[in-house]
C-alpha positions as CSV (number, residue, x, y, z in Angstrom):
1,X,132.7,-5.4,57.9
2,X,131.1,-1.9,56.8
3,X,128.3,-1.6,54.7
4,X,128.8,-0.5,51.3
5,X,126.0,2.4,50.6
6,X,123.9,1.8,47.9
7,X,123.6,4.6,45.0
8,X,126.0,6.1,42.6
9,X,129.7,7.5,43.0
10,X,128.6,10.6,41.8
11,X,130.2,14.2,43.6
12,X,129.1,17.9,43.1
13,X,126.9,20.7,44.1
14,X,123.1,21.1,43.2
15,X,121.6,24.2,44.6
16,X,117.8,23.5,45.1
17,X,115.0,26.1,45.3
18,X,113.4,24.4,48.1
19,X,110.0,24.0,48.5
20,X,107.5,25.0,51.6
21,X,106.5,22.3,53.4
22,X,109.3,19.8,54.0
23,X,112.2,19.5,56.0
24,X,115.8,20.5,54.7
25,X,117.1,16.7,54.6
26,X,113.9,15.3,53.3
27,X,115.0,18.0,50.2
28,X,118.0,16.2,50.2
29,X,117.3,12.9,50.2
30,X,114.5,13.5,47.5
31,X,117.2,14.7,44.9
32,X,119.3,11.9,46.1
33,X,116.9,9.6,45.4
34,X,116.6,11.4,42.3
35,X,120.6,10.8,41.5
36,X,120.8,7.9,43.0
37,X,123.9,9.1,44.6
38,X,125.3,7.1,47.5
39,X,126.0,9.8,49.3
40,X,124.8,13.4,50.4
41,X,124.5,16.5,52.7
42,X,123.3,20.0,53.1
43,X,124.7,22.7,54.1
44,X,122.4,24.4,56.7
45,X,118.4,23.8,57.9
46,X,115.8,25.7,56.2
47,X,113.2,25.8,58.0
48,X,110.0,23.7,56.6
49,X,108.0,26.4,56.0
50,X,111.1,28.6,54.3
51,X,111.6,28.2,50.8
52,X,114.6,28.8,48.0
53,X,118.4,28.8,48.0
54,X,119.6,25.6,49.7
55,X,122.7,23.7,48.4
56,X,123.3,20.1,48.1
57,X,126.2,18.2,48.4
58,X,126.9,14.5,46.9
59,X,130.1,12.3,47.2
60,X,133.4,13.9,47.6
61,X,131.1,17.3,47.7
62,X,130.4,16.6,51.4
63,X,134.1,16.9,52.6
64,X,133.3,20.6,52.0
65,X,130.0,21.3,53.0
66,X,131.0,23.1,56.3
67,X,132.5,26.0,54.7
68,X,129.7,26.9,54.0
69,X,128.0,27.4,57.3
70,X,129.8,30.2,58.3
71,X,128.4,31.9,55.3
72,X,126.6,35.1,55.5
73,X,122.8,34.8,54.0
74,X,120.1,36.8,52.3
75,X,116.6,36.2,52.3
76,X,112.9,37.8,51.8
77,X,110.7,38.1,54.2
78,X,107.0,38.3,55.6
79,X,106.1,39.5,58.9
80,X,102.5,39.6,60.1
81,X,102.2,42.1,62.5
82,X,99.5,41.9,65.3
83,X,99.7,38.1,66.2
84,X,102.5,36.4,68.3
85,X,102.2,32.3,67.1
86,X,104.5,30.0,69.7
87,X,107.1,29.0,67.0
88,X,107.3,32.6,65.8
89,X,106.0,31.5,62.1
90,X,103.1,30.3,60.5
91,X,103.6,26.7,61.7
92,X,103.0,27.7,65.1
93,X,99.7,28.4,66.9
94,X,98.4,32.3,67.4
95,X,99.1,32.6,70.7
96,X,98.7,36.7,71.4
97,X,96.8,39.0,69.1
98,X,96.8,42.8,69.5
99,X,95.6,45.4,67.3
100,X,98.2,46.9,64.3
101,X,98.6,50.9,64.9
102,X,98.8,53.1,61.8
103,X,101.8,53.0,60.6
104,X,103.9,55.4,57.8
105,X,106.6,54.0,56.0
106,X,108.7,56.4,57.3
107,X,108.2,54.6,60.9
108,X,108.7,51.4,59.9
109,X,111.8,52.4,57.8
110,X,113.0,53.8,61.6
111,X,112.6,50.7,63.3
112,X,114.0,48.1,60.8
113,X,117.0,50.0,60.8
114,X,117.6,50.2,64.4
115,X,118.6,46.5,63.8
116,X,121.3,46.7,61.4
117,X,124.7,46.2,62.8
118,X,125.8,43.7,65.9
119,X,122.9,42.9,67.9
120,X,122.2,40.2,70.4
121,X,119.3,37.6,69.4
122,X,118.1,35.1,72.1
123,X,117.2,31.8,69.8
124,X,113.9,30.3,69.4
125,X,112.6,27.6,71.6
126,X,111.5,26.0,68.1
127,X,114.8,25.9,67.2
128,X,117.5,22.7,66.3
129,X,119.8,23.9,69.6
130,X,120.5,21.8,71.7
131,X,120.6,22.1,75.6
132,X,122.0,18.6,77.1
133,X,122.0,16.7,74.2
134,X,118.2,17.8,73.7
135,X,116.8,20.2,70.1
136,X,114.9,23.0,71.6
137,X,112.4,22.0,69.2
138,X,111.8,18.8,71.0
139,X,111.4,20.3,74.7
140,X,109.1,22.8,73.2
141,X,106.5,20.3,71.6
142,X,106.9,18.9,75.5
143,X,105.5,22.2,76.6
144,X,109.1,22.9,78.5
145,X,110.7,26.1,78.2
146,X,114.1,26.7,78.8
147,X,116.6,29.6,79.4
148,X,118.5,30.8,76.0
149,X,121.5,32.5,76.0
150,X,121.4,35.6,74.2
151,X,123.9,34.7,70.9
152,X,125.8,37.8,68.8
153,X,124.4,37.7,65.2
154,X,125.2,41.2,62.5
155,X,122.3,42.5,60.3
156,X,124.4,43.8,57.4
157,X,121.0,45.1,55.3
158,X,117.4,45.3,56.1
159,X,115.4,47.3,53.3
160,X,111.5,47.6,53.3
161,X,109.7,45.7,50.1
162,X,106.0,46.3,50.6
163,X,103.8,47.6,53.1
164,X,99.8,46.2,53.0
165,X,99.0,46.0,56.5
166,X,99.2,43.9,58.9
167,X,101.8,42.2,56.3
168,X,105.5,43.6,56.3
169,X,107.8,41.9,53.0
170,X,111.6,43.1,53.8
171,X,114.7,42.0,52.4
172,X,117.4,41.1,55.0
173,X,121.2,40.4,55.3
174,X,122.5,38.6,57.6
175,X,125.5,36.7,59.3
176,X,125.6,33.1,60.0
177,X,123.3,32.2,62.9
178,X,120.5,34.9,62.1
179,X,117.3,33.8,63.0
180,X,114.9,35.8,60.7
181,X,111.8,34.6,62.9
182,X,113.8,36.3,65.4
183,X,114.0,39.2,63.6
184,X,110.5,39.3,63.0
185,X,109.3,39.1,66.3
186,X,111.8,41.5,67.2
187,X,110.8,44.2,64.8
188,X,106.8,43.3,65.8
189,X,107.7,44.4,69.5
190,X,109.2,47.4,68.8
191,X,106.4,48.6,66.8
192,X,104.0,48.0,69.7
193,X,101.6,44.7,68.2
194,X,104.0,41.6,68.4
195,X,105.0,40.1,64.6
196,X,105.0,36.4,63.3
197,X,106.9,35.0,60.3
198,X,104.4,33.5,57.2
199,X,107.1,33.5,54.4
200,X,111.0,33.1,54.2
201,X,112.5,32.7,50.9
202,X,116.4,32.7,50.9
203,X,118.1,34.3,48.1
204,X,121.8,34.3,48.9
205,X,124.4,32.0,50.7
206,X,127.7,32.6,50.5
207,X,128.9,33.3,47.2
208,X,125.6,31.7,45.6
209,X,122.4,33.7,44.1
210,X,118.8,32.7,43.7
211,X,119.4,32.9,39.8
212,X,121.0,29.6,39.6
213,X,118.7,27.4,41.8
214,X,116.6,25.0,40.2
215,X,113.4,23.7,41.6
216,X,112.3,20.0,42.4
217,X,109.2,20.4,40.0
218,X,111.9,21.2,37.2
219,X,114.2,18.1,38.4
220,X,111.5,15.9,38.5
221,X,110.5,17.1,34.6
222,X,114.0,16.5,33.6
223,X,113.6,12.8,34.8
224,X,110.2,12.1,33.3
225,X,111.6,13.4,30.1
226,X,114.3,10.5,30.8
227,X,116.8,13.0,30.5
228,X,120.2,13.4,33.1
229,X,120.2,16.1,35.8
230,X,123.8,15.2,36.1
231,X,124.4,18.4,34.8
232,X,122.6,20.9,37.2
233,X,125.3,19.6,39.5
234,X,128.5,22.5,40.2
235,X,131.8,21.0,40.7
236,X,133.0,20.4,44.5
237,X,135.7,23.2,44.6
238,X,132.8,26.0,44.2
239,X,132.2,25.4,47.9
240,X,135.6,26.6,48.6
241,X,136.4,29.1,46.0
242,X,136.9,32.0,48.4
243,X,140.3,30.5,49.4
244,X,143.6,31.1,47.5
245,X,144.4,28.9,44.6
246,X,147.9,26.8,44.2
247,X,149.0,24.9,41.1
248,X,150.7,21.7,41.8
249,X,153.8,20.5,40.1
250,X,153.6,16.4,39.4
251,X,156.0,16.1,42.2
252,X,154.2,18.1,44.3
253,X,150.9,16.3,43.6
254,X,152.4,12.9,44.0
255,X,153.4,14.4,47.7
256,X,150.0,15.8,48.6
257,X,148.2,12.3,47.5
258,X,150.7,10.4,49.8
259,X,149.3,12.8,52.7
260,X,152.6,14.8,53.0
261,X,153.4,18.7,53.0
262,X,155.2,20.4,50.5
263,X,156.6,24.1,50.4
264,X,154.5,27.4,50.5
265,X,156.5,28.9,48.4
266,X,153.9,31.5,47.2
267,X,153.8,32.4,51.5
268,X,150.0,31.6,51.2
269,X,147.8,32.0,54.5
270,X,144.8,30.0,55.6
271,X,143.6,27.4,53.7
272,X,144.6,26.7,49.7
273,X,142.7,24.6,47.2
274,X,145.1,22.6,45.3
275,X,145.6,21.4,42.2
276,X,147.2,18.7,40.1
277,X,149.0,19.8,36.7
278,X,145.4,18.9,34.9
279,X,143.9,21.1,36.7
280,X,142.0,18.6,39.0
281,X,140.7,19.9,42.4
282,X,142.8,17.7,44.9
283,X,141.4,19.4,48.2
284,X,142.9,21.9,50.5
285,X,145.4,22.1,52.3
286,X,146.5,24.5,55.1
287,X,149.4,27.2,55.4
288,X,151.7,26.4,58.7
289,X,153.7,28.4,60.8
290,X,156.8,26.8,59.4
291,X,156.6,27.6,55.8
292,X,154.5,24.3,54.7
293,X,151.3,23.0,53.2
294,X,150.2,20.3,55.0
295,X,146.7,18.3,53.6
296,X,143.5,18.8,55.3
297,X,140.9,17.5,53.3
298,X,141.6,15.6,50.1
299,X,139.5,14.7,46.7
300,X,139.6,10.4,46.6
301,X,141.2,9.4,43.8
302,X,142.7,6.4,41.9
303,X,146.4,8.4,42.9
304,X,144.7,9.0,46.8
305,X,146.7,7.0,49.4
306,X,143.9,6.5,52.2
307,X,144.6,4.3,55.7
């Protein structure tokens, strides 16, 4: 007999400013805690030492989460140029240390941009790959170092904040994938003195913006104040908002509850949020070859006919 998990029914979107120092799921299962929502996700690691935009998923939330991974990102960085550390941030040891040329802004403008467009980026060994089952991250603290396949990522923006050597603050946006240490490194290199990553703030993922995160200190406020932070939380269809819309007819929604297709009669592509007569997110469904919607991931509700 399965376990029941403990916690609340509750279902939406929180988007966190996470703070340096933790892990990406120990963020998450602070603010669940904080709910006490039985269930939750993220959507993508931030690294422990990054900070800021990181969305949370409860309940029927987490059905979505994925569609966001794909998402392209934004964040602000720091580089250090003139030391190399083993993890290629500030968690890492110092591991190479060279002298930091004179540099103009001009010639650092010039090399940032040489990375904008497709390039190829060989992952971290610090990183949550895995090669045979096995996180990089893991054979790394083992001292092992293995061979990374170089992996397609697009640098869509990279624009020059503040220059006070040997620290370099940039701006950067990125496709899915983008490993800003990377980046870092990278850019280090090919200014001659190596480069190491001692703060990553993201500011953008998918369709979301720093301006609407909220931070654990201001969560935790909220409680002690006994008030609800029921209402930081987004509804579940913001995680899917990019895809077409399709208002369901009563019929239709009775059809889409009982796990069966109805017509595209719109000739929508790809997938389709739905939605009942009230205006209810039901879930999505997806556009077939043969003229139909057929369900993919459904909203449980008291109308949902589950096996």
């Amino acid at each position: 007999m399965a376990r029941r998990r403990k916690g609340r029914a509750i279902s939406g979107v929180l988007l966190l400013n996470k703070p340096t120092g933790i892990s990406s799921n120990k963020a998450l299962q602070k603010v669940r805690a904080m709910l006490f929502a039985s269930k939750g996700g993220h959507t993508g690691n931030l690294d422990p030492m990054a900070t800021g935009l990181l969305p949370l998923c409860f309940g029927e939330a987490t059905k979505f989460s994925s569609y966001l991974l794909d998402a392209d990102k934004a964040y602000i960085a720091c580089a250090r140029l003139g030391q190399v550390s083993d993890t290629g941030d500030a968690d890492g040891e110092i591991i190479h240390e060279r002298s930091v040329p004179e540099l103009s802004i001009e010639q650092l403008q010039q090399v940032m941009q040489g990375f904008v467009g497709a390039i190829e980026q060989v992952p971290p060994m610090y990183s949550a790959l895995k090669q045979n089952g096995q996180p990089l991250y893991k054979l790394a603290r083992e001292g092992k170092t293995v061979e990374r396949k170089a992996r397609p990522v697009t640098i869509y923006s990279i624009e020059l904040i503040n220059w006070q050597a040997p620290d370099l603050t940039f701006s950067v946006r990125c496709s899915k994938g983008t490993y800003v240490r990377t980046l870092a490194e990278d850019i280090g290199e090919q200014l001659g003195c190596g480069a190491h990553l001692i703060s990553l703030h993201r500011t953008h993922t998918g369709g979301f913006e720093a301006a609407e995160m909220i931070s654990m200190d201001q969560l935790q406020q909220v409680r002690d104040d006994e008030g609800s932070i029921d209402h930081y939380l987004l509804p579940a269809d913001i995680l899917v908002s990019h895809f077409a819309k399709k208002n369901l007819s009563a019929a239709e929604t009775a059809r889409i509850l009982h796990g069966q297709d109805i017509a595209n009669t719109e000739n929508l592509t790809g997938m389709v949020r739905l939605y009942d007569p009230e205006q209810q997110f039901l879930g999505l469904a997806e556009a077939s070859e043969t003229g139909r919607l057929m369900p993919r991931r459904l909203i449980v509700t008291d109308e949902t006919v589950t096996d």
